[in-house]
N, CA, C and O atoms as a Maestro MAE file, in Angstrom:
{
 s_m_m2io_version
 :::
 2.0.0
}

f_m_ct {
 s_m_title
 :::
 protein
 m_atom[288] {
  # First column is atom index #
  i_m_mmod_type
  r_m_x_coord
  r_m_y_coord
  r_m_z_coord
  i_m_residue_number
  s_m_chain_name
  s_m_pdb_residue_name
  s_m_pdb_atom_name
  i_m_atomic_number
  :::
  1 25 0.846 -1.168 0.000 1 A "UNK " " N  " 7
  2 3 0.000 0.000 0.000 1 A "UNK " " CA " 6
  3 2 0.899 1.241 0.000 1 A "UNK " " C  " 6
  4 15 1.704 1.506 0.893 1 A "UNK " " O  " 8
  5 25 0.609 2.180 -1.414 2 A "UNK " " N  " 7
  6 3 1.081 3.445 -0.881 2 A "UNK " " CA " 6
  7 2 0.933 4.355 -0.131 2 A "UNK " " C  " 6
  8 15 -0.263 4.444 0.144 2 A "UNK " " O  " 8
  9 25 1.754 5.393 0.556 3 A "UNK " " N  " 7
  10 3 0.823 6.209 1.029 3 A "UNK " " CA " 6
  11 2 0.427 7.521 0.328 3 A "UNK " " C  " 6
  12 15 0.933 7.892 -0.731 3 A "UNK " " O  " 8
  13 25 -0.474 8.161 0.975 4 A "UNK " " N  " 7
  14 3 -1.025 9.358 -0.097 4 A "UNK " " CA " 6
  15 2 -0.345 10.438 0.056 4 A "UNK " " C  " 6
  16 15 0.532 10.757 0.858 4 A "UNK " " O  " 8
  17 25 -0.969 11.096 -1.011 5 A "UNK " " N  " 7
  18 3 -0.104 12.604 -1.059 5 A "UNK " " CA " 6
  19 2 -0.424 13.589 0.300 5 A "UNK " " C  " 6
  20 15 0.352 14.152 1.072 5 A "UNK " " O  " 8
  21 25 -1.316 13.561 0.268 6 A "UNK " " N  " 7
  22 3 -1.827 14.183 1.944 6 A "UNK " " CA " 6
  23 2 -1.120 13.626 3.153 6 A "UNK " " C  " 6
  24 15 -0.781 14.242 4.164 6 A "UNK " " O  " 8
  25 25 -1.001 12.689 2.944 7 A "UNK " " N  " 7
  26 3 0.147 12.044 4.357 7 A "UNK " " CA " 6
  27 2 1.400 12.649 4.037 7 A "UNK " " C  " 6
  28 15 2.015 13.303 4.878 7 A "UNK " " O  " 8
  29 25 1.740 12.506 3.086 8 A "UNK " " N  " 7
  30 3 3.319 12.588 2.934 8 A "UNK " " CA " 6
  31 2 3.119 14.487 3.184 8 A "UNK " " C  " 6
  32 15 3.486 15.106 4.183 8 A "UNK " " O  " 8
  33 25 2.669 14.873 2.365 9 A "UNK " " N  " 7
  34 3 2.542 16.615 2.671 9 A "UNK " " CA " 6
  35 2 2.239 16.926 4.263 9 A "UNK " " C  " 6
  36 15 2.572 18.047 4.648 9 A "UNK " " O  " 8
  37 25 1.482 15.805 5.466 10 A "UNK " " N  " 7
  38 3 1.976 16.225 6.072 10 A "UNK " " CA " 6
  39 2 3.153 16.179 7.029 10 A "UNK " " C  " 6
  40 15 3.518 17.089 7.774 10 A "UNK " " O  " 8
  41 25 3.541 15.307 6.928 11 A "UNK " " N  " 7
  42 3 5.057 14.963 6.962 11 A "UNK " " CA " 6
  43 2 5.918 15.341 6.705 11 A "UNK " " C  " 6
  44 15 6.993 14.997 7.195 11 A "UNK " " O  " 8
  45 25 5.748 16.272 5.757 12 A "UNK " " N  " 7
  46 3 6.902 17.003 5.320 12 A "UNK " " CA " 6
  47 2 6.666 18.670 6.165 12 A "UNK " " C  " 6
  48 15 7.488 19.579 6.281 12 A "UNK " " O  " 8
  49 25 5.026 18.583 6.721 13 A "UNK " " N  " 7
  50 3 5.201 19.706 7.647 13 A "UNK " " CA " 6
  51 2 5.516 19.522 9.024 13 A "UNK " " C  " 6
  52 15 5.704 20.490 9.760 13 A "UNK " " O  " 8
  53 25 5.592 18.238 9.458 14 A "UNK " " N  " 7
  54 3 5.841 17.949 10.801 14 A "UNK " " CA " 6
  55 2 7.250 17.830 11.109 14 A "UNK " " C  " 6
  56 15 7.846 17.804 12.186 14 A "UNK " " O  " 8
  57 25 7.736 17.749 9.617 15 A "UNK " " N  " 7
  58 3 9.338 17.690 9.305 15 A "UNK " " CA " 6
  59 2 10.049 19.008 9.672 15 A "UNK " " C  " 6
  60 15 11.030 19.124 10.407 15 A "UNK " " O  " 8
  61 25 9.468 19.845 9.115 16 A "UNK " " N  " 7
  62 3 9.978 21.280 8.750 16 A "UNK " " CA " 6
  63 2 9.709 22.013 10.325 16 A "UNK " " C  " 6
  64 15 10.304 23.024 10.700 16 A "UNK " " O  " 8
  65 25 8.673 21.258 11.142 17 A "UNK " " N  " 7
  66 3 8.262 22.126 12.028 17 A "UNK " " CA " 6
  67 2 9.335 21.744 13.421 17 A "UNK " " C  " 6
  68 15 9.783 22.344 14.398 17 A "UNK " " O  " 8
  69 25 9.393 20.724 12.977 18 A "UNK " " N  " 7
  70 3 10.246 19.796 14.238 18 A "UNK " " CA " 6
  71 2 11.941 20.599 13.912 18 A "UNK " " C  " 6
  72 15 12.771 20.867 14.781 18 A "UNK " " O  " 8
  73 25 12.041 20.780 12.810 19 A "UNK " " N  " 7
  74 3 13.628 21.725 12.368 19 A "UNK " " CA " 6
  75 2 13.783 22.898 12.828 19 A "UNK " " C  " 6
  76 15 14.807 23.538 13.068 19 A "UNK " " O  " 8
  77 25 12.566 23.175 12.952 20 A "UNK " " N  " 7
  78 3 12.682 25.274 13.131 20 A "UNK " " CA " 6
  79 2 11.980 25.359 14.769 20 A "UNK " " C  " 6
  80 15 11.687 26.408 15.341 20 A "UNK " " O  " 8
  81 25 11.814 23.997 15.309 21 A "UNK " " N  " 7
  82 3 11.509 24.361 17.054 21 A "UNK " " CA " 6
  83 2 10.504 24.583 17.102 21 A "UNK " " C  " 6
  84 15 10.307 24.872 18.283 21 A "UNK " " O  " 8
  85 25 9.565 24.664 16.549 22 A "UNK " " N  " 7
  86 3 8.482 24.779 16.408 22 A "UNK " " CA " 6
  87 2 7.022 23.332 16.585 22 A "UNK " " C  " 6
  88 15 5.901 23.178 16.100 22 A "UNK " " O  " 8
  89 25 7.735 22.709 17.360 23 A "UNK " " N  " 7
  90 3 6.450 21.237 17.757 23 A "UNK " " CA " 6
  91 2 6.158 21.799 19.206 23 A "UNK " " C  " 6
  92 15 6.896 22.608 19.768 23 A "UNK " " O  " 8
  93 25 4.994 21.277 19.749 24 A "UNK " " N  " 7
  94 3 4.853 21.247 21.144 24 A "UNK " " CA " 6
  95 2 3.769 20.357 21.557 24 A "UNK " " C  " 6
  96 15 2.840 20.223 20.760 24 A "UNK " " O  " 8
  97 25 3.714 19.486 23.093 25 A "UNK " " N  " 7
  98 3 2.955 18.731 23.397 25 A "UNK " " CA " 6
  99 2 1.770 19.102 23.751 25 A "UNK " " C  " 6
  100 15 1.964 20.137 24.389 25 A "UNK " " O  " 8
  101 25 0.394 18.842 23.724 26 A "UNK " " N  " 7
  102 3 -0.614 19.579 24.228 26 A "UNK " " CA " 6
  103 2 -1.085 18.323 24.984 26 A "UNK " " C  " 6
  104 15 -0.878 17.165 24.623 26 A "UNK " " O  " 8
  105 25 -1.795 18.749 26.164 27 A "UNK " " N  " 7
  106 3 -2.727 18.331 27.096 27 A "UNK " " CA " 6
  107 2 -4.093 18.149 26.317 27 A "UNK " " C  " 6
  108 15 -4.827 19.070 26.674 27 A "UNK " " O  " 8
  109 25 -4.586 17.519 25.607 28 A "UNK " " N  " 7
  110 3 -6.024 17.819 25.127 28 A "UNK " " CA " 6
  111 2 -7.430 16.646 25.588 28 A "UNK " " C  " 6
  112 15 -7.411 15.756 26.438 28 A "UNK " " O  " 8
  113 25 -8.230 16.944 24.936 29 A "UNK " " N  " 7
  114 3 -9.512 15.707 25.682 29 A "UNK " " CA " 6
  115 2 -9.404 14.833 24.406 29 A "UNK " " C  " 6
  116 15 -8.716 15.105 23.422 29 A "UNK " " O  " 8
  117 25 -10.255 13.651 24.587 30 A "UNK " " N  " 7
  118 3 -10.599 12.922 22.982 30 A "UNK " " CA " 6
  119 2 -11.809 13.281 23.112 30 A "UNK " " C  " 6
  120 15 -12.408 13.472 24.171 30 A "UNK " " O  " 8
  121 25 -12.226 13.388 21.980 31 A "UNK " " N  " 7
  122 3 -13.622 14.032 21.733 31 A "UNK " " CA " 6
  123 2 -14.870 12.929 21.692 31 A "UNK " " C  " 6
  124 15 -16.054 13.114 21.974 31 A "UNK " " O  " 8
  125 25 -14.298 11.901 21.310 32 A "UNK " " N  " 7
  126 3 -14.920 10.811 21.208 32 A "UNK " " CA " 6
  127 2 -14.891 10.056 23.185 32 A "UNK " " C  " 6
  128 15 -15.946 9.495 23.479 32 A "UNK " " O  " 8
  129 25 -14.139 10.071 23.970 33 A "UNK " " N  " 7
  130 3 -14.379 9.167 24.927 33 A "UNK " " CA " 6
  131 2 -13.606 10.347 25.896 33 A "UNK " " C  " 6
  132 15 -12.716 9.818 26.562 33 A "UNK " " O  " 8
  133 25 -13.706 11.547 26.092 34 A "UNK " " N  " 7
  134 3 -13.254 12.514 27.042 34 A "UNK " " CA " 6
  135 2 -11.775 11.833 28.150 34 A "UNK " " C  " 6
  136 15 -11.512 11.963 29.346 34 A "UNK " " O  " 8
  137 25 -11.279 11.300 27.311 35 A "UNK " " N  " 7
  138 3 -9.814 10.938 27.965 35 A "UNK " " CA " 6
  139 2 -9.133 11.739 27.871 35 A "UNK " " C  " 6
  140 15 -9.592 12.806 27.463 35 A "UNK " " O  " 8
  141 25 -7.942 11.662 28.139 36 A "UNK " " N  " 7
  142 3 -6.612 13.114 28.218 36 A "UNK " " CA " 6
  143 2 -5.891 12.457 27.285 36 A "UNK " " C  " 6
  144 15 -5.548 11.279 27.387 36 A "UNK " " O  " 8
  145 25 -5.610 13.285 26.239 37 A "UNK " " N  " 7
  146 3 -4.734 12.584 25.135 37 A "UNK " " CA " 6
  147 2 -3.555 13.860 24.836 37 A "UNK " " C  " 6
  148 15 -3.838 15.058 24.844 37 A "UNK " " O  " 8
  149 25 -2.198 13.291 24.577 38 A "UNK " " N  " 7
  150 3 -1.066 14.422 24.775 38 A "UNK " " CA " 6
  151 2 -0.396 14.192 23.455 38 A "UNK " " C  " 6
  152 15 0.443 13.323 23.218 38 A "UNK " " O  " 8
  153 25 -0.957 15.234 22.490 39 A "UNK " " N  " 7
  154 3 -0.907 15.773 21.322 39 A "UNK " " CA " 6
  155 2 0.193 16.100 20.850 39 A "UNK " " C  " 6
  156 15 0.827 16.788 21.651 39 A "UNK " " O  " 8
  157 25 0.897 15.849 19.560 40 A "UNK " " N  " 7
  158 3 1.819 16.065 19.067 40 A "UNK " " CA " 6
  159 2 1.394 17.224 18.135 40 A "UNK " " C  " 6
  160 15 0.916 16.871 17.057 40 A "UNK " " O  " 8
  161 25 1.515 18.864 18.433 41 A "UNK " " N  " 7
  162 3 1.287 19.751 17.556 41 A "UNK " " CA " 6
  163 2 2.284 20.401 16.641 41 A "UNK " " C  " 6
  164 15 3.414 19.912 16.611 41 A "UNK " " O  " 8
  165 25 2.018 21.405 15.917 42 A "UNK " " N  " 7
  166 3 2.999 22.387 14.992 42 A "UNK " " CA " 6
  167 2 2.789 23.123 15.450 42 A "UNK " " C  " 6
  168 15 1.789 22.741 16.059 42 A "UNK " " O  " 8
  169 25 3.016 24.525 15.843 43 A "UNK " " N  " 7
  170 3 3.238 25.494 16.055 43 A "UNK " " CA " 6
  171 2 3.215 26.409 15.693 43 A "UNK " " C  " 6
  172 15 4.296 26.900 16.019 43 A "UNK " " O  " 8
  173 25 2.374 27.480 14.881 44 A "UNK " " N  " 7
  174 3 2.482 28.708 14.298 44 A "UNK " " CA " 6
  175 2 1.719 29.608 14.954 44 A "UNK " " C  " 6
  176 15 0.895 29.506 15.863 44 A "UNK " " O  " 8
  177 25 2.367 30.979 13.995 45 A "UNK " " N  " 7
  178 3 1.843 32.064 14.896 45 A "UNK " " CA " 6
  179 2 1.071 32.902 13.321 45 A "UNK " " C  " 6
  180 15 1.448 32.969 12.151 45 A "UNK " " O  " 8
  181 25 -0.454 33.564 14.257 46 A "UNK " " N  " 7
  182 3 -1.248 34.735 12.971 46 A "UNK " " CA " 6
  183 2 -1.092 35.828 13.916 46 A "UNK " " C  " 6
  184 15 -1.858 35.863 14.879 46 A "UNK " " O  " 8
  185 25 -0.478 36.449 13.817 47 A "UNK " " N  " 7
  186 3 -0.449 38.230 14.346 47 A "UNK " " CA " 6
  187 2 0.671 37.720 16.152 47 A "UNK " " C  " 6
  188 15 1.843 37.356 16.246 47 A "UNK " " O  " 8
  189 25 -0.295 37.919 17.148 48 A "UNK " " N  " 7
  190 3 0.126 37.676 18.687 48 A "UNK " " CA " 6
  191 2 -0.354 36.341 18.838 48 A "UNK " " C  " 6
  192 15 0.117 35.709 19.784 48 A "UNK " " O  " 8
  193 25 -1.393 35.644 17.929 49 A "UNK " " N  " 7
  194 3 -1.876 34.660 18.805 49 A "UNK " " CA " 6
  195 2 -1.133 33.358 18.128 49 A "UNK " " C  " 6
  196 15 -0.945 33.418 16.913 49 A "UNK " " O  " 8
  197 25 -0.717 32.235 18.805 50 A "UNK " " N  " 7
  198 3 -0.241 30.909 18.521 50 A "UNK " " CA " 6
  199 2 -1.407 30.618 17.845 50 A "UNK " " C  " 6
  200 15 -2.409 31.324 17.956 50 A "UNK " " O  " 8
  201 25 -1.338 29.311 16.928 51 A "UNK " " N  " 7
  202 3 -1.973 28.334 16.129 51 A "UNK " " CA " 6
  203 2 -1.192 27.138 16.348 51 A "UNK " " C  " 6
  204 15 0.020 27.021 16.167 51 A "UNK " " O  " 8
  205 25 -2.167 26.087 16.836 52 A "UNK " " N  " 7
  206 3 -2.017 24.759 17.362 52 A "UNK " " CA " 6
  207 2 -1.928 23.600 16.305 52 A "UNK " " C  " 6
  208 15 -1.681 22.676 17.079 52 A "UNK " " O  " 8
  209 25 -1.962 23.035 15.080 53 A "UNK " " N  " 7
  210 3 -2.093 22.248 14.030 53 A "UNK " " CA " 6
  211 2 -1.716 20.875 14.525 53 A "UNK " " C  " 6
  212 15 -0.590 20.380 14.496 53 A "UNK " " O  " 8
  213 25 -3.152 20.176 15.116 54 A "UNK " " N  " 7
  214 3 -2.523 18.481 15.624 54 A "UNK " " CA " 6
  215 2 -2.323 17.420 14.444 54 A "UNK " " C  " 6
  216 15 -2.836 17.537 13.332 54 A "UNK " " O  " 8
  217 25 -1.635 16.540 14.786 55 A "UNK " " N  " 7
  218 3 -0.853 15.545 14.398 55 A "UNK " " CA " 6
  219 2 -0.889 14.337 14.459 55 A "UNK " " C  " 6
  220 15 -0.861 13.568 13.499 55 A "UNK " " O  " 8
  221 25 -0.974 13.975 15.947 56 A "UNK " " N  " 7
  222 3 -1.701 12.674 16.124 56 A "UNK " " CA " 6
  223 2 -1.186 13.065 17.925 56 A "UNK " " C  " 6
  224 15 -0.821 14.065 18.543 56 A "UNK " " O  " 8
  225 25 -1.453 11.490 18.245 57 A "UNK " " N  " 7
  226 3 -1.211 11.943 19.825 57 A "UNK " " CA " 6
  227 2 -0.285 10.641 20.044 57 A "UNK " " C  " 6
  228 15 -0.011 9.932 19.076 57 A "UNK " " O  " 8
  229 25 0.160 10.362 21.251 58 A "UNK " " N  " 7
  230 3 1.248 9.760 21.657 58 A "UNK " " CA " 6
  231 2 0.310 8.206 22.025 58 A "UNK " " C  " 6
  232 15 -0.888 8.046 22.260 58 A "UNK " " O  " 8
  233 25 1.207 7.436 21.966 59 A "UNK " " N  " 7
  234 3 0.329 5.738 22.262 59 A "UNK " " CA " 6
  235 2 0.507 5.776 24.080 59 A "UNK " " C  " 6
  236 15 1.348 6.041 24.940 59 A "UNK " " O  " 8
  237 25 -0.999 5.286 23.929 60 A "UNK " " N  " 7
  238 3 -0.927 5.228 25.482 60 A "UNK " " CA " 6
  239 2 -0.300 4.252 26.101 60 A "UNK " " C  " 6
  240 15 0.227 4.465 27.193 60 A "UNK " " O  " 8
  241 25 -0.249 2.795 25.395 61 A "UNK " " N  " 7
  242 3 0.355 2.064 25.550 61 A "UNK " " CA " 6
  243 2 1.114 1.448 24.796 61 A "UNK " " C  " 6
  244 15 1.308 1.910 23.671 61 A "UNK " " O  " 8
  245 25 2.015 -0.259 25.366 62 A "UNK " " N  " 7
  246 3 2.979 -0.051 24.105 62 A "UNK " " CA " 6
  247 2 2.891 0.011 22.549 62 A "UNK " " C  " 6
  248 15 2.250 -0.889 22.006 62 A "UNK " " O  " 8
  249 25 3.322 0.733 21.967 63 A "UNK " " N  " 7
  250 3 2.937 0.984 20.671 63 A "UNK " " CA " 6
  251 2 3.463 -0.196 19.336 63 A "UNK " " C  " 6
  252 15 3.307 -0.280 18.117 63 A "UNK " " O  " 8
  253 25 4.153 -0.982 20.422 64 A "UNK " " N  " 7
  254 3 4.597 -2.590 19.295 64 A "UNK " " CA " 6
  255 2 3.477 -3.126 19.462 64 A "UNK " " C  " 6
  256 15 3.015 -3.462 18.371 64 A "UNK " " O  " 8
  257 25 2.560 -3.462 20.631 65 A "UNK " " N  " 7
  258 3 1.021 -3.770 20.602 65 A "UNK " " CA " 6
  259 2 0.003 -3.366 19.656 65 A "UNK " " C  " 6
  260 15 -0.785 -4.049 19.002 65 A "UNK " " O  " 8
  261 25 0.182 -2.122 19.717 66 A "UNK " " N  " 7
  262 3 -0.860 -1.565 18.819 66 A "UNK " " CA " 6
  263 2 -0.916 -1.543 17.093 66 A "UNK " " C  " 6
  264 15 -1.959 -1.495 16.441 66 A "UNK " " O  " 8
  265 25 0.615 -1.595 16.470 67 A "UNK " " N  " 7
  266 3 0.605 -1.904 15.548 67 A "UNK " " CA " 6
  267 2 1.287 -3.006 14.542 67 A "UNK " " C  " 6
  268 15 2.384 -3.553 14.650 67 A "UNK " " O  " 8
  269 25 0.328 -3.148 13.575 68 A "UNK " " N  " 7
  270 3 1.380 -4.521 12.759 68 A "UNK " " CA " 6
  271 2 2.112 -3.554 11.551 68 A "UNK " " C  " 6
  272 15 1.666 -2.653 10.841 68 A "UNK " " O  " 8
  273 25 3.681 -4.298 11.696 69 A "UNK " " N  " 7
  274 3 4.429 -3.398 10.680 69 A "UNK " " CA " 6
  275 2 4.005 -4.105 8.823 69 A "UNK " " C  " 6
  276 15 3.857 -5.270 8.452 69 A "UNK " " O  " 8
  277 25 3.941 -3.015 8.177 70 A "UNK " " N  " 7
  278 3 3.589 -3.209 6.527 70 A "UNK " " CA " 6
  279 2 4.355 -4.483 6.392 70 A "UNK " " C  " 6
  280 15 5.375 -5.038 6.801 70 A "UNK " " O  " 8
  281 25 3.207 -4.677 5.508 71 A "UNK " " N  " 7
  282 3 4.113 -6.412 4.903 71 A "UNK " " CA " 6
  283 2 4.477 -6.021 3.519 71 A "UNK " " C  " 6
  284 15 4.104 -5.065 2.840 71 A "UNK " " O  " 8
  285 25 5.508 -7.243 3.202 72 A "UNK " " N  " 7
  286 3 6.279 -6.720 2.343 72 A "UNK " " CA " 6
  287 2 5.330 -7.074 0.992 72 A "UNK " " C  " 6
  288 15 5.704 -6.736 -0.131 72 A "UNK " " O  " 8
  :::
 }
 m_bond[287] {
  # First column is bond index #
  i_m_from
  i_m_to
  i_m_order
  :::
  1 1 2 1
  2 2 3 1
  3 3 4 2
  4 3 5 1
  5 5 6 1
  6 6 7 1
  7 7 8 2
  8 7 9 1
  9 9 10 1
  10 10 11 1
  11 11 12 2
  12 11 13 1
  13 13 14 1
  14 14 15 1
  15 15 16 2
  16 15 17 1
  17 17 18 1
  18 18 19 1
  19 19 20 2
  20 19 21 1
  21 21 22 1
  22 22 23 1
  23 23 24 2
  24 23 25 1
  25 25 26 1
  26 26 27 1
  27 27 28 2
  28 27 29 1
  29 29 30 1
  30 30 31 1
  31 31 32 2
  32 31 33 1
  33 33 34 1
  34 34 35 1
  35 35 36 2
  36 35 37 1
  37 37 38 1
  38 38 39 1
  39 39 40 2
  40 39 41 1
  41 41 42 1
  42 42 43 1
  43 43 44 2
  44 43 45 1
  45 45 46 1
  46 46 47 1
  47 47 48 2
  48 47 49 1
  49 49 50 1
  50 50 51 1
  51 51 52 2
  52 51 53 1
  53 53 54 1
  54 54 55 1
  55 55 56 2
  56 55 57 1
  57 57 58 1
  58 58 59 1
  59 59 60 2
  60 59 61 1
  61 61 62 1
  62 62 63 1
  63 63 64 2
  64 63 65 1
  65 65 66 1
  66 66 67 1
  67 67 68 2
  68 67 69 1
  69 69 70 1
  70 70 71 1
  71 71 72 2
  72 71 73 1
  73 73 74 1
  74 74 75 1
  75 75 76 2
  76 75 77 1
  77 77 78 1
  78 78 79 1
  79 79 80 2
  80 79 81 1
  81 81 82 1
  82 82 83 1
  83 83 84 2
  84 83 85 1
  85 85 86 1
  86 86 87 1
  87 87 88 2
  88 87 89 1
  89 89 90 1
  90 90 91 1
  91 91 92 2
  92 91 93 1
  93 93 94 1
  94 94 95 1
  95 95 96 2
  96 95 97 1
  97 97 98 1
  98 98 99 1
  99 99 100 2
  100 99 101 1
  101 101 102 1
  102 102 103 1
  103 103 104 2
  104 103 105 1
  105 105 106 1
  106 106 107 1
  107 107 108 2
  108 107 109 1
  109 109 110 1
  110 110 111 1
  111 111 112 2
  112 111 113 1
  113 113 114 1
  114 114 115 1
  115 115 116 2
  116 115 117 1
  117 117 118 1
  118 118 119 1
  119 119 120 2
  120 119 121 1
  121 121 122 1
  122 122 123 1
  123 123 124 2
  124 123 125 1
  125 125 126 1
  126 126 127 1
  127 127 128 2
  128 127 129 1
  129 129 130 1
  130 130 131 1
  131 131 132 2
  132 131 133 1
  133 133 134 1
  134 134 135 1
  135 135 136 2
  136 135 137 1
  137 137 138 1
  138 138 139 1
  139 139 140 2
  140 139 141 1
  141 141 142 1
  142 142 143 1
  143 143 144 2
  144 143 145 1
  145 145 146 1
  146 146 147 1
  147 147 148 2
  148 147 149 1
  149 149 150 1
  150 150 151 1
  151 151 152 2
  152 151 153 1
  153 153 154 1
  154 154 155 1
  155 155 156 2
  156 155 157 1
  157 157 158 1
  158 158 159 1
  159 159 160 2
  160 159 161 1
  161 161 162 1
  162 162 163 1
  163 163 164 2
  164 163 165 1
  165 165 166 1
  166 166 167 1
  167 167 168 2
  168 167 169 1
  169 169 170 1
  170 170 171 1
  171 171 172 2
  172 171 173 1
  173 173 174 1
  174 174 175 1
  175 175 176 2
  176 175 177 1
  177 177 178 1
  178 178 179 1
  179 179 180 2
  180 179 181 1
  181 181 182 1
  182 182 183 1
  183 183 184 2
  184 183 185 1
  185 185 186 1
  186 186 187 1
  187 187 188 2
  188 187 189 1
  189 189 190 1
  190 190 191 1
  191 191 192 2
  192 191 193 1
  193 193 194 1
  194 194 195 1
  195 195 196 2
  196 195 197 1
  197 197 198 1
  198 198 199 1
  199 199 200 2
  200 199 201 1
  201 201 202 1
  202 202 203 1
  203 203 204 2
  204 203 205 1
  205 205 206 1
  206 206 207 1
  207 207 208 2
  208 207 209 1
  209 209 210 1
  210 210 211 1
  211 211 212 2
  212 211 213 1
  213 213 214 1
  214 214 215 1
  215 215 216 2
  216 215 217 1
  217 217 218 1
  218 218 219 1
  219 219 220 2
  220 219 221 1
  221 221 222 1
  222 222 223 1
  223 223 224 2
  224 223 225 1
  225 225 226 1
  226 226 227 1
  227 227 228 2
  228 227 229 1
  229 229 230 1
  230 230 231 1
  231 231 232 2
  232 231 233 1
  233 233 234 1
  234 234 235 1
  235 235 236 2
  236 235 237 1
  237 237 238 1
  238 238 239 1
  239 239 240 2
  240 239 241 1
  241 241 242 1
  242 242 243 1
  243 243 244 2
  244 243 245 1
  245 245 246 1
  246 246 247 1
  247 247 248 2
  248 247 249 1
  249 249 250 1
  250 250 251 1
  251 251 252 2
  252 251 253 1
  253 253 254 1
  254 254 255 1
  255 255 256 2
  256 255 257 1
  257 257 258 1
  258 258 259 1
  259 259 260 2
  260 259 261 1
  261 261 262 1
  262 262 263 1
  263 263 264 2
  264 263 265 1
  265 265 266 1
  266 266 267 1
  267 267 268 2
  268 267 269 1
  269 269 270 1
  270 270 271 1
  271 271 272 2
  272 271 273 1
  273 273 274 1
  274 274 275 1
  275 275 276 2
  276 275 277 1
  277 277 278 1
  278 278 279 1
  279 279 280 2
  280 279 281 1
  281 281 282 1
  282 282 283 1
  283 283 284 2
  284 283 285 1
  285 285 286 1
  286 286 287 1
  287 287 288 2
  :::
 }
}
């Protein structure tokens, strides 16, 4: 399976953002089951105010559990 152009584009912003210092962790809820989920964001700024752009969030548990690696 390939992946899409939308993945990879954003990857290449999580790339660029992680270079220029610009990532940060957020505290946030899941919207779906009001748990605390700790967000992998980007970072930008419009005028004074920050802009948050999430990413995904961190595995709560171990994350070799949770996923099977691509087959060849």
């Amino acid at each position: 399976m390939s992946i899409p152009d939308h993945a990879r584009a954003n990857f290449q912003t999580l790339l660029r953002a992680a270079a220029d210092g610009n990532l940060a962790l957020l505290v946030c809820t899941d919207a779906a089951t009001g748990a605390p989920r700790y967000v992998v964001c980007a970072v930008g700024r419009n005028g004074e105010d920050f802009l948050f752009t999430p990413f995904g969030h961190l595995a709560e548990s171990n994350p070799y559990e949770a996923y099977q690696p691509p087959e060849p």
